[in-house]
C-alpha positions as a printed NumPy array, in Angstrom:
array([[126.52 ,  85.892, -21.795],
       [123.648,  88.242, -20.794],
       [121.006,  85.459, -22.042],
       [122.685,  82.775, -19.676],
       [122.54 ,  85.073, -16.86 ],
       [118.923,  86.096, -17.202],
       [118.328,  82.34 , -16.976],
       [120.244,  81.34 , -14.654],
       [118.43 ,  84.124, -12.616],
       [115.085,  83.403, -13.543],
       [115.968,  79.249, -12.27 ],
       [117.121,  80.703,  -9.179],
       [113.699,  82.88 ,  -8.555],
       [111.965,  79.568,  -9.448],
       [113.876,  77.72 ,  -6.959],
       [113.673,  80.103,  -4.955],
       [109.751,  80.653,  -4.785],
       [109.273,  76.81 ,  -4.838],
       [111.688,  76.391,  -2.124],
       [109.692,  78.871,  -0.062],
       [106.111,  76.9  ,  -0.748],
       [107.607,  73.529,   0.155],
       [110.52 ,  73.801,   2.461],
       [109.924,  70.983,   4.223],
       [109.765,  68.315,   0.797],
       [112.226,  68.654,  -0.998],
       [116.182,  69.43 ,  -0.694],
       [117.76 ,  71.723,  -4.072],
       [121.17 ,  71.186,  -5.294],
       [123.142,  72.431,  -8.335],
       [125.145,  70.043, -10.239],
       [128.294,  70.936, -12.161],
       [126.338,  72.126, -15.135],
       [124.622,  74.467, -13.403],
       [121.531,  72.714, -13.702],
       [118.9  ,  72.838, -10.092],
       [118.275,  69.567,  -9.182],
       [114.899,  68.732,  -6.134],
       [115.564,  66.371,  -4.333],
       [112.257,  64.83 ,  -2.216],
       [113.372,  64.699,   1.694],
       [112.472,  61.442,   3.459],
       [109.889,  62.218,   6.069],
       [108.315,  59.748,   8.935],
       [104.605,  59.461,   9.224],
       [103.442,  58.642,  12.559],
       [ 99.787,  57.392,  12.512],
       [ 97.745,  57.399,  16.111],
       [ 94.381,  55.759,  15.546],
       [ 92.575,  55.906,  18.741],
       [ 91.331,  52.218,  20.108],
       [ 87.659,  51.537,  20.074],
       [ 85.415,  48.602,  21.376],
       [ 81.671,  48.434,  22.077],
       [ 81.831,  50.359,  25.411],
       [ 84.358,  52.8  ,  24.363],
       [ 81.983,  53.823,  21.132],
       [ 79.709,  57.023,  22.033],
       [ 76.568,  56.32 ,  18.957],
       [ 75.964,  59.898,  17.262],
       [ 73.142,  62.265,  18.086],
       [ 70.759,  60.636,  16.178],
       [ 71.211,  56.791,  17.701],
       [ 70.703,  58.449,  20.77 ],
       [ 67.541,  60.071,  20.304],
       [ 66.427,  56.769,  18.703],
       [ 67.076,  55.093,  21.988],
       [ 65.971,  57.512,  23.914],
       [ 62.363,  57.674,  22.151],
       [ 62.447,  53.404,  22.59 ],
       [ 62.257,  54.123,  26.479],
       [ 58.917,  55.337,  25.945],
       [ 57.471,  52.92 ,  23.478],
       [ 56.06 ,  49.42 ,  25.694],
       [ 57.928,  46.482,  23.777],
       [ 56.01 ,  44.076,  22.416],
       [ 56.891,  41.18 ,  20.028],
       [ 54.47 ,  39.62 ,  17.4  ],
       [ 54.288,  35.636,  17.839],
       [ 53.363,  33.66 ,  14.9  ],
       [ 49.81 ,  33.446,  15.698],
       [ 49.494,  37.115,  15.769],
       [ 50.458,  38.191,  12.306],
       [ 49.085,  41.341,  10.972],
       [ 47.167,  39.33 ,   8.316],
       [ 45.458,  37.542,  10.993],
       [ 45.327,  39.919,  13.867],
       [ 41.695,  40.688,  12.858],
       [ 40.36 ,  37.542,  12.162],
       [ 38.469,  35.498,  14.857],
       [ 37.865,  32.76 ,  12.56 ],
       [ 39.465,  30.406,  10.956],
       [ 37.12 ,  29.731,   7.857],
       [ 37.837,  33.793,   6.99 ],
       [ 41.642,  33.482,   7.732],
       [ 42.661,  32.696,   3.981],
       [ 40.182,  36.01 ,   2.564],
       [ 43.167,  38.126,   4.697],
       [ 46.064,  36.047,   3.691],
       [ 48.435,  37.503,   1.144],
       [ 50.119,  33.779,   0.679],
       [ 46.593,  32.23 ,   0.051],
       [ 46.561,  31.58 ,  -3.652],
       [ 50.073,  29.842,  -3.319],
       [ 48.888,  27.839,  -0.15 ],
       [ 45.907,  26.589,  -2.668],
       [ 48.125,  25.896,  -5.308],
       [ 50.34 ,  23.914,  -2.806],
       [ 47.521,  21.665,  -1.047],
       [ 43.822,  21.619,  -2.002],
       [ 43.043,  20.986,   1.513],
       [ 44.875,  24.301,   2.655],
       [ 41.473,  26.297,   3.181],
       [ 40.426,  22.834,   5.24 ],
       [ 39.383,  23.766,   9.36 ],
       [ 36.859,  22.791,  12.568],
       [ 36.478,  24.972,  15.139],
       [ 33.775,  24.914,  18.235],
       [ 32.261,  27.511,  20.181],
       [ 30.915,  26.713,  23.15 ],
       [ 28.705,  29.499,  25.661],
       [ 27.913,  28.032,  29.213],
       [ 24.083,  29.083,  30.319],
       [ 24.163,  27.556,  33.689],
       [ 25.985,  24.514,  35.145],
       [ 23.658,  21.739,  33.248],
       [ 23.381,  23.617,  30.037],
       [ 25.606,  25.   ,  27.258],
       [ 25.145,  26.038,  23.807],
       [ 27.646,  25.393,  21.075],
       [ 28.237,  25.751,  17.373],
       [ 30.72 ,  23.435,  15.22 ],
       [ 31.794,  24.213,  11.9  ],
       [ 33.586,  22.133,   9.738],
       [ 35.503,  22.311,   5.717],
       [ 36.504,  18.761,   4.513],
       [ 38.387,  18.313,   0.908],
       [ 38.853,  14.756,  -0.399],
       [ 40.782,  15.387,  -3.493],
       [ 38.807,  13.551,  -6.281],
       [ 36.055,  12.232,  -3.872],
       [ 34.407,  15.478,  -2.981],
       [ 34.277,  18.233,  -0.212],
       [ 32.038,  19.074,   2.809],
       [ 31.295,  22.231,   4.381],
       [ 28.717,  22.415,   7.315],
       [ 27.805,  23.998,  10.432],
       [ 25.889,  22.965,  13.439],
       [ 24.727,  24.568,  16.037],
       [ 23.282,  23.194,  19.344],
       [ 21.938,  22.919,  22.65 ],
       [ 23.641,  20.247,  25.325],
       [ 21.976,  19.174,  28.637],
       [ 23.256,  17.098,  31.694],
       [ 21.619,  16.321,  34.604],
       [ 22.788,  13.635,  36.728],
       [ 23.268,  10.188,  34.605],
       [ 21.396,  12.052,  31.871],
       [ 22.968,  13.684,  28.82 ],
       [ 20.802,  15.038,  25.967],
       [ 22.597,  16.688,  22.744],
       [ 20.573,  18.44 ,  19.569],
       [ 20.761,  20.641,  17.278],
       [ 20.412,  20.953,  13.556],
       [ 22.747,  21.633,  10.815],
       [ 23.181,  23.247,   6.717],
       [ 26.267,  23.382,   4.287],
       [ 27.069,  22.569,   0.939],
       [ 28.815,  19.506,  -0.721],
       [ 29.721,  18.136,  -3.677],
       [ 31.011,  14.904,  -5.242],
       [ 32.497,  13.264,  -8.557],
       [ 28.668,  13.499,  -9.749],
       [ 28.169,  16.778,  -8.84 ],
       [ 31.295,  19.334,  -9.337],
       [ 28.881,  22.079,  -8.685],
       [ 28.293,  22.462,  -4.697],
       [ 24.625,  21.577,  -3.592],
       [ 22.947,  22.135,  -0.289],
       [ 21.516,  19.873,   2.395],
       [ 20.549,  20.761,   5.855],
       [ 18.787,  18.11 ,   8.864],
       [ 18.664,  18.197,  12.682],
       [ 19.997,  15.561,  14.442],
       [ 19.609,  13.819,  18.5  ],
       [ 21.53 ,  12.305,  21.163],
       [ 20.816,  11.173,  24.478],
       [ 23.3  ,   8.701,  26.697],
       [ 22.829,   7.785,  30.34 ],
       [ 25.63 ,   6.302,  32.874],
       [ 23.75 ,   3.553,  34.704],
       [ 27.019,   3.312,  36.953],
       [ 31.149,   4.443,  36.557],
       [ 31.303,   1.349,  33.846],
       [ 28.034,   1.09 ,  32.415],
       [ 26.587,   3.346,  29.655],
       [ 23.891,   3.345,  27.209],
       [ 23.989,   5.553,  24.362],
       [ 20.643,   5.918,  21.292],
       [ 20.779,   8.518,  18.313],
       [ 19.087,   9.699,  16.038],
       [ 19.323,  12.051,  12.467],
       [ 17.427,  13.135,   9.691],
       [ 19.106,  14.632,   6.576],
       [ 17.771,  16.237,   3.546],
       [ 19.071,  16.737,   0.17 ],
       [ 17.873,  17.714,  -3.246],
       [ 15.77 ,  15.789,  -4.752],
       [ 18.135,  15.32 ,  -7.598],
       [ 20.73 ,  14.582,  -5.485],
       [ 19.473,  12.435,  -3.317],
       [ 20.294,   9.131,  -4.819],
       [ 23.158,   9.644,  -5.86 ],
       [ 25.455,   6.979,  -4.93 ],
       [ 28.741,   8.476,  -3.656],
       [ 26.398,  10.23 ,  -1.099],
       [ 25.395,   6.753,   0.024],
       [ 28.571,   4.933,  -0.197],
       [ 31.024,   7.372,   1.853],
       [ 30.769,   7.586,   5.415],
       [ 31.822,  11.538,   5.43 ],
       [ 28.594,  12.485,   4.628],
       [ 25.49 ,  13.255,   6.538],
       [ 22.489,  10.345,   6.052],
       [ 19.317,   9.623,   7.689],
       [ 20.183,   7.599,  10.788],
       [ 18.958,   5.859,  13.964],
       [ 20.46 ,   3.323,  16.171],
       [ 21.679,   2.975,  19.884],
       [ 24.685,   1.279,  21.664],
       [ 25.703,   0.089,  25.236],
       [ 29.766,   0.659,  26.713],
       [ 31.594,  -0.801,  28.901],
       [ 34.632,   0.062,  30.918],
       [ 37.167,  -2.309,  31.587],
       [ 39.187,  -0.429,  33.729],
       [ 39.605,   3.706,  34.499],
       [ 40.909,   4.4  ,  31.189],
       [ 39.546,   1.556,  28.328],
       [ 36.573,   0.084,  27.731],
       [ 34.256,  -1.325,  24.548],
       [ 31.36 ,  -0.624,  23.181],
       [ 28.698,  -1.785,  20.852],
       [ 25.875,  -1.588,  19.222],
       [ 23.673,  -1.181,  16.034],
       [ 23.201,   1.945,  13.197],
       [ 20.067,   1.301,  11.362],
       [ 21.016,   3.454,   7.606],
       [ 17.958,   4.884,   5.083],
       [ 18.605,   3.356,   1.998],
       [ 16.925,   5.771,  -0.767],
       [ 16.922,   3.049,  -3.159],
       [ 15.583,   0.295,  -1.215],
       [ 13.262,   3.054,   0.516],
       [ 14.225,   1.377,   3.753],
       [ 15.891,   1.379,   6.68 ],
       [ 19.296,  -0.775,   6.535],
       [ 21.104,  -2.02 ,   9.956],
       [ 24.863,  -1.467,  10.482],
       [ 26.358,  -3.442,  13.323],
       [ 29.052,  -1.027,  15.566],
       [ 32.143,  -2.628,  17.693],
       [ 34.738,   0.385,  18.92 ],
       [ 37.095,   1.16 ,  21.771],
       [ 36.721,   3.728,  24.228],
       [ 39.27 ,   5.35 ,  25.998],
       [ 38.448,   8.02 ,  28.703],
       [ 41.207,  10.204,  30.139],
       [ 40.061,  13.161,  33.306],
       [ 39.469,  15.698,  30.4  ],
       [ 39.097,  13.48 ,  27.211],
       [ 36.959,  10.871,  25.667],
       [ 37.356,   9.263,  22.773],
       [ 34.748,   6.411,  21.434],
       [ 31.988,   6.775,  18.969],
       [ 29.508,   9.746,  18.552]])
């Protein structure tokens, strides 16, 4: 009898101590076996989340003193042209040394490294001087590489044109680059707005070795020993036709060989097109 009241007691302390941690959770009842029984209370949970949206959001400390600091810092934007890799480079014949994609453009194309580009500095109103250079690949016909630099002249109907120019080449004869160099002469005059004669003339030297050989003479890319002149003729503002004759040193035949010229010209206000 004594043992059942001790526990009975000792249940009731429980319940009693538990009761007093948790009032609010759970509800205690004694069945008819004396036995305390917990019962969890059912309780309501009202949830209040506030309502945000882009104006009513205030960015932490930190966002803000990033946009503050962006007040003070000019924007500028970098176009395509103006990559880092190429920020630097003036040229276009150095642009691939500074390109991190190079070795995959070459493996893509081998004309990828391919460019012209002129420079022309005005002295005075009837004379600039320019330089052109140039980077032809033919795949399995050869390559080119050159640059000329010259003098032009203009006075009234009168237009002279020199200069000389070097580079490298090489052919299906010749996988290793070799060099050549010449100098080469132009001189036109406009006997009236539809009238215009034209004479040229070039000398080009290569290797001895090199100099008969016979993709060199047979393509039309590369530089040969030349002299000839030609007349054109406007029909109108904007077309005309010309003609005329190329005489062609033949190394083999040691001789001068002629080459008969028919082309079109078209003239625009700013562009020409015909044969040079």
């Amino acid at each position: 009898m004594k043992r059942r009241c001790l526990l009975l007691l000792m249940i009731l302390s429980g319940a009693y101590f538990a009761l007093a941690q948790t009032p609010a959770k759970l509800t205690y009842t004694v069945n008819k076996e004396g036995k305390v029984i917990a019962i969890p209370k059912y309780k309501t949970y009202e949830l209040s989340i506030p309502e945000y949206s882009y104006k009513s959001y205030t960015p932490s400390s930190k966002m803000k003193m990033e946009m503050k600091l962006q007040e003070f810092i000019p924007e500028y934007r970098l176009s395509l042209d103006e990559r880092p890799m190429d920020m630097q480079v003036l040229s276009a014949a150095y642009r691939p040394f500074f390109d991190i994609y190079a070795p995959m453009m070459r493996a893509v194309s081998p004309t990828a490294f391919d460019f012209q580009e002129t420079s022309i500095v005005p002295v005075n109103d009837n004379m600039a001087f320019f330089a052109t250079g140039v980077q032809y690949s033919w795949p399995g016909m050869g390559g080119l590489t050159t640059i000329n630099p010259g003098m032009m002249w203009r006075q009234n109907n009168w237009t002279v044109t020199g200069g000389g120019f070097a580079g490298r080449y090489y052919t299906p004869f010749n996988p290793h680059p070799e060099y050549m160099g010449g100098a080469n002469l132009q001189v036109r005059y406009d006997v009236n707005e539809r009238i215009a004669l034209r004479t040229w003339g070039q000398y080009t030297y290569y290797d001895g070795a090199e100099k008969n050989n016979p993709h060199l003479l047979m393509s039309p890319f590369y530089n040969h020993t030349s002299v000839g002149g030609a007349a054109e003729f406007m029909i109108n503002e904007n077309f005309g036709i010309g003609g005329g004759v190329n005489y062609e040193y033949n190394p083999h035949k040691r001789r001068m060989e002629p080459q008969y010229l028919l082309f079109p010209v078209f003239r625009s206000k700013n562009i020409k097109v015909g044969v040079w």
